[in-house]
VOVONU-85615 format. One line per 2 residues: their letters; for each residue x, y, z of C-alpha. Coordinates in nm, 3 decimals. Example, Ala and Ser with C-alpha at 12.3 -4.5 7.8 and 13.67 -1.06 7.14 Angstrom:
REM VOVONU-85615
AS = 1.230/-0.450/0.780 | 1.367/-0.106/0.714
This chain:
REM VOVONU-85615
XX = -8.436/-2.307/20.263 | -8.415/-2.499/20.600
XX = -8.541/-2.802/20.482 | -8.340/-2.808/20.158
XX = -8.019/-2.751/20.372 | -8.114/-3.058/20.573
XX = -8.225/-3.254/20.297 | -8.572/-3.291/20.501
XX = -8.896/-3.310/20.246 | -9.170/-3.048/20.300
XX = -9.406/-3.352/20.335 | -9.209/-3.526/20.617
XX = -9.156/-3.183/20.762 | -9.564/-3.139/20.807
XX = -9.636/-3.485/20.916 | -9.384/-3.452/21.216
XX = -9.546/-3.087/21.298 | -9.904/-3.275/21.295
XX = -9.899/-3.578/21.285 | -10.261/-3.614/21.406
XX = -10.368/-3.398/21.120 | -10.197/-3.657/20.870
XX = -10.349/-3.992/20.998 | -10.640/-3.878/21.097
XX = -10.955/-4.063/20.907 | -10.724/-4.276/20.740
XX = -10.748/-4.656/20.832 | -10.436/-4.889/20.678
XX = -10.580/-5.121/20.382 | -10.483/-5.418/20.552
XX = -10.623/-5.343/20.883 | -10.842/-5.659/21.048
XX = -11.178/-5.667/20.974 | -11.437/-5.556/21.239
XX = -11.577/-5.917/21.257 | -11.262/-6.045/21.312
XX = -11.179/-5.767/21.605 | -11.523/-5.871/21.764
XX = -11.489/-6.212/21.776 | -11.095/-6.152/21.957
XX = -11.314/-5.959/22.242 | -11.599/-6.192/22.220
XX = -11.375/-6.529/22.255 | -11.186/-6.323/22.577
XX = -11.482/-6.228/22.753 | -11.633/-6.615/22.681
XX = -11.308/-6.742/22.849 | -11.105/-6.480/23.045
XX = -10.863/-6.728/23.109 | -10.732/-6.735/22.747
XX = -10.404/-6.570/22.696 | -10.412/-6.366/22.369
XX = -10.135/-6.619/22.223 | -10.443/-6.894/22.295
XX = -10.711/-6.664/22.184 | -10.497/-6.648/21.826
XX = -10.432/-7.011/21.777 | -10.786/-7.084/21.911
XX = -10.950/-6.850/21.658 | -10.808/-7.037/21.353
XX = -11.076/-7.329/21.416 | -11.276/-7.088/21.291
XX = -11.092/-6.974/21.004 | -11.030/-6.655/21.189
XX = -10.654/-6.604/21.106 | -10.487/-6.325/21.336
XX = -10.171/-6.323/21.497 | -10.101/-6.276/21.830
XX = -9.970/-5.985/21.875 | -10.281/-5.818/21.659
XX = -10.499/-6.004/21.926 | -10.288/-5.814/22.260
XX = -10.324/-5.516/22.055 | -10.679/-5.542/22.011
XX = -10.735/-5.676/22.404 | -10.495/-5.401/22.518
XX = -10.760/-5.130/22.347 | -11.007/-5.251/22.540
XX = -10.839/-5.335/22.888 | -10.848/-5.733/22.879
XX = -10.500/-5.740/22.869 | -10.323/-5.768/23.251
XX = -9.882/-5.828/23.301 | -9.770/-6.180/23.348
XX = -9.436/-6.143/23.567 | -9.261/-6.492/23.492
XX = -8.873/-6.551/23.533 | -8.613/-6.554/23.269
XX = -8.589/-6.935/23.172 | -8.266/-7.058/23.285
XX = -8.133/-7.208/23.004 | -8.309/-7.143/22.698
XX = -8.123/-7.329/22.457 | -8.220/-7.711/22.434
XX = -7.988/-8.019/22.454 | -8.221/-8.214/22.238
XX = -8.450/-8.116/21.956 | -8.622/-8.416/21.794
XX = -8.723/-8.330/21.430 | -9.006/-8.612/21.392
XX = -9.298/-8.778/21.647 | -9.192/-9.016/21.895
XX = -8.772/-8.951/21.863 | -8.743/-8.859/22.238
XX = -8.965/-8.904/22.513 | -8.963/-8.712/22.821
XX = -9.100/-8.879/23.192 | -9.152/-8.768/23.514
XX = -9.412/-8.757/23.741 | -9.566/-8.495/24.025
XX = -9.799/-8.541/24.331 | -10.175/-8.434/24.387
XX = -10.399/-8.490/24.696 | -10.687/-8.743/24.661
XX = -10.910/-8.770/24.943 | -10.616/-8.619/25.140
XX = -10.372/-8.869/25.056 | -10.093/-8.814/24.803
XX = -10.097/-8.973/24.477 | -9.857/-8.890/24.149
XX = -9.991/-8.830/23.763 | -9.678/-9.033/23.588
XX = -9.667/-8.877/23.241 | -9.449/-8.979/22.939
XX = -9.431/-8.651/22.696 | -9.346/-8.682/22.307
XX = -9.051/-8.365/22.271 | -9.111/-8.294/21.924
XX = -9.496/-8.228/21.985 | -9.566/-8.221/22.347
XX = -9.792/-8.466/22.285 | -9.859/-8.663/22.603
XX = -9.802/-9.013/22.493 | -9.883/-9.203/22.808
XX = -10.022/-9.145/23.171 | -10.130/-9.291/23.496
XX = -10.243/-9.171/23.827 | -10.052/-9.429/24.074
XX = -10.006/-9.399/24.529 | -9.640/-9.430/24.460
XX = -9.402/-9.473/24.174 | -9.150/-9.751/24.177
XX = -8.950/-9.956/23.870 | -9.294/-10.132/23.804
XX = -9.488/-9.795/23.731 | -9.200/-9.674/23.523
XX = -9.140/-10.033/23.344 | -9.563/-10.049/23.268
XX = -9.583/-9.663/23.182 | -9.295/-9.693/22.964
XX = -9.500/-10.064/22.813 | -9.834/-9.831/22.785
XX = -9.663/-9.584/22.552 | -9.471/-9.807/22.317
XX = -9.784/-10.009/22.197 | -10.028/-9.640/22.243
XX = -9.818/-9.540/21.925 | -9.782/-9.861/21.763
XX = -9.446/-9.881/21.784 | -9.306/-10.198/21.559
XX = -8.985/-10.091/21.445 | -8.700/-10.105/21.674
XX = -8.452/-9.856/21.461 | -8.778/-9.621/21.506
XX = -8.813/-9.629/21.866 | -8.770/-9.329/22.055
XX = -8.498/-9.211/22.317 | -8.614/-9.200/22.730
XX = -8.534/-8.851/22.894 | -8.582/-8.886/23.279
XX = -8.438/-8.738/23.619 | -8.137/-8.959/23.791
XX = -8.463/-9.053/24.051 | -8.420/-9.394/24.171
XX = -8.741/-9.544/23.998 | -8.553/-9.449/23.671
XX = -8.230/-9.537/23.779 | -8.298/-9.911/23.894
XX = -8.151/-10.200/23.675 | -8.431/-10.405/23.595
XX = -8.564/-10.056/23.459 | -8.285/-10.033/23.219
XX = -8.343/-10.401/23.139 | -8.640/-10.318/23.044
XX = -8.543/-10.067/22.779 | -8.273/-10.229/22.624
XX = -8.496/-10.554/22.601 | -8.763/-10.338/22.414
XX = -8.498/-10.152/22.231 | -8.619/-9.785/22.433
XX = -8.302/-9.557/22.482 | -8.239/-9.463/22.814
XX = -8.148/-9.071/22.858 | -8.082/-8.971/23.210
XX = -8.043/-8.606/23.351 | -7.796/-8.479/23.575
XX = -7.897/-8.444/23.927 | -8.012/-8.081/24.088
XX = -8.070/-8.017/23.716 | -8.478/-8.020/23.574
XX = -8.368/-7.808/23.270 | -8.220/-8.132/23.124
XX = -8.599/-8.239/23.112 | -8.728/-7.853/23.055
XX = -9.036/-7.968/22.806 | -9.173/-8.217/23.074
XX = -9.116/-7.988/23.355 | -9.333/-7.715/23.168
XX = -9.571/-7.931/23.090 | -9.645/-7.994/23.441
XX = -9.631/-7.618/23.528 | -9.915/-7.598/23.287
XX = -10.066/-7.894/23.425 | -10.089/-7.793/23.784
XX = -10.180/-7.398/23.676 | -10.462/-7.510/23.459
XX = -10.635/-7.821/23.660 | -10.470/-7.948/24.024
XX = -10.414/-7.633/24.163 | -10.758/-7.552/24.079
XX = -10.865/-7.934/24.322 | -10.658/-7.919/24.607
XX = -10.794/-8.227/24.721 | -10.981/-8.458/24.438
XX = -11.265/-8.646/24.618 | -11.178/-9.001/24.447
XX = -10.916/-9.155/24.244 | -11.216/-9.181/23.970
XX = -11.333/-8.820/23.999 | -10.936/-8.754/24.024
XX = -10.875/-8.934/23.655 | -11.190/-8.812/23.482
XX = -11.021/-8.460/23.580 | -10.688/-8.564/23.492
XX = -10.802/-8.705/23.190 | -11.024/-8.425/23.035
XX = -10.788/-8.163/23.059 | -10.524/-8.399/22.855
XX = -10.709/-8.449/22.605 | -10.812/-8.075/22.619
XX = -10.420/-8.030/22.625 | -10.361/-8.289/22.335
XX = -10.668/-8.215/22.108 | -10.761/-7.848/22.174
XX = -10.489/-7.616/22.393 | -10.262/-7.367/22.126
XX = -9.912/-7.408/22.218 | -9.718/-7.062/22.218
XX = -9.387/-7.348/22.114 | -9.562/-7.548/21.844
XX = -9.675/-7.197/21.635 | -10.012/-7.190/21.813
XX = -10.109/-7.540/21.691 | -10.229/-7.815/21.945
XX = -10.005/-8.067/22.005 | -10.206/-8.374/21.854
XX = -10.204/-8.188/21.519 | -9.833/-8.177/21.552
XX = -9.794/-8.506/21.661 | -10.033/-8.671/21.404
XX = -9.910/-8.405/21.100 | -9.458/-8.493/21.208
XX = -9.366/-8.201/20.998 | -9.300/-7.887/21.152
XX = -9.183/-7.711/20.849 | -9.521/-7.818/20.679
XX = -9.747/-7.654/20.907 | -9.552/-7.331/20.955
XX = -9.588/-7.308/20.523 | -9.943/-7.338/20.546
XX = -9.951/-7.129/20.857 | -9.787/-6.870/20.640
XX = -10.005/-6.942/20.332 | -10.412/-6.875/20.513
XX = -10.224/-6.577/20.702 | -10.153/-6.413/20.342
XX = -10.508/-6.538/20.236 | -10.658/-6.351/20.550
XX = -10.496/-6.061/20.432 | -10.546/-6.055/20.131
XX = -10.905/-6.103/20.185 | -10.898/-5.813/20.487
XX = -10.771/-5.526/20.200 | -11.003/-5.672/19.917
XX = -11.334/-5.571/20.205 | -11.153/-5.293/20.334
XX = -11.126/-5.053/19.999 | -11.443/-5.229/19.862
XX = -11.601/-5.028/20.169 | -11.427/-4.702/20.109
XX = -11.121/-4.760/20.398 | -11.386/-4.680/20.642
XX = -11.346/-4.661/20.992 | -11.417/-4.998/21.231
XX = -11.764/-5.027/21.391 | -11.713/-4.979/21.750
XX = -11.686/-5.300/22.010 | -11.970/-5.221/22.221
X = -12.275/-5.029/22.167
């Protein structure tokens, strides 16, 4: 009579009184598969380092097609997941978004110790892909390092057509800022971009792409032995960055595949199209084995 006042089903009404009685043995259809929860763990313990973003994007190599958030849950379950505390971005909407390769270009450089002197990696950064175009490890950066960095990139991507080459986003430093510089780029028909001063969100992609840079390789050599042991480092974990490193910002794709595919929209469709297959495949082996329960982790 209760219920029926309040409109409340008999059903619903038992569920909320127990709902432990209701679930229990029942496993959703489209749950993931227990190979695909062991190889999550598996790929985590291989590489603790792996963020569960990374583990998902990583995973897809091997036609293992998860999203992220099922790969925290499943890490969470079995305590490899630990709090990041990182600060708000200050200004999370962007002044430029490039919609194909090579539109913008982002430069900038930042220092590392070899054989306890400092040096700089000089980096120019494709915005549409993060794609590092062009670098350099140099004792000091001046107009010529800019002018030959800048020289390094343009014929890197095989850049003929001058209506197709890209913009130059780069702090107000003085390297930058010199004439001869700007010269330079109206001569080989480069747009020239600069930031305000006291402000590195104008150049936010580079500027996280050193964060990552120093996180992931030259905070882990506080003093390289060489300038050649410094650029064999240096230039492993690039190409590790370019070739092989998810990006949360580029869907969990690597930036060379980005880079090489130009079509953002593209990648997301057939990101959407093997997550559906994985699914689909996931509830085909789940009721073909009676909705059973997943085999445990660890034994």
């Amino acid at each position: 009579m209760v219920l029926r006042k309040l409109g409340v089903p008999r059903s619903t009404f038992y569920h909320w009184i127990s709902p432990a009685e209701a679930s229990r043995g029942k496993t959703p259809p489209n749950s993931l598969l227990p190979c695909e929860e062991e190889k999550i763990v598996a790929l985590k313990m291989r590489e603790p380092h792996l963020s569960h973003r990374q583990i998902s994007g990583l995973l897809r190599n091997h036609d293992v097609w998860v999203s992220a958030s099922s790969c925290y849950r499943i890490l969470k379950s079995v305590g490899l997941v630990w709090e990041w505390s990182l600060r708000e971005a200050p200004w999370k909407t962007a002044r430029y978004e490039p919609f194909r390769p090579n539109q913008i270009w982002g430069e900038d450089w930042t220092g590392l110790v070899i054989g306890g002197l400092r040096h700089y990696v000089i980096t120019i950064l494709d915005l549409f892909s993060r794609y590092v175009v062009a670098w350099g490890i140099v004792k000091t950066v001046t107009r010529r390092e800019v002018k030959n960095l800048v020289a390094l990139a343009v014929m890197s991507q095989g850049i003929e057509d001058r209506a197709q080459n890209p913009i130059l986003r780069t702090d107000p430093g003085s390297p930058n800022m010199a004439a001869d510089v700007r010269i330079f780029l109206r001569e080989i028909g480069v747009g020239f971009s600069p930031g305000r001063r006291a402000r590195p969100t104008d150049n936010a992609r580079q500027e996280r792409f050193y964060r990552t840079l120093k996180q992931e390789e030259i905070y882990c050599n506080p003093d390289y032995l060489s300038l050649e042991s410094a650029g064999s480092n240096i230039a492993r974990y690039i190409d590790y960055y370019n070739e092989s490193r998810p990006h949360q910002a580029l869907f969990g794709y690597a930036p060379a595949l980005v880079h090489r595919t130009g079509n953002k929209t593209r990648l997301i469709e057939e990101h959407e199209r093997r997550v559906r297959q994985a699914q689909e495949r996931r509830l085909r082996q789940n009721l073909s084995t009676g909705n059973q329960q997943p085999t445990p982790f660890f034994s």
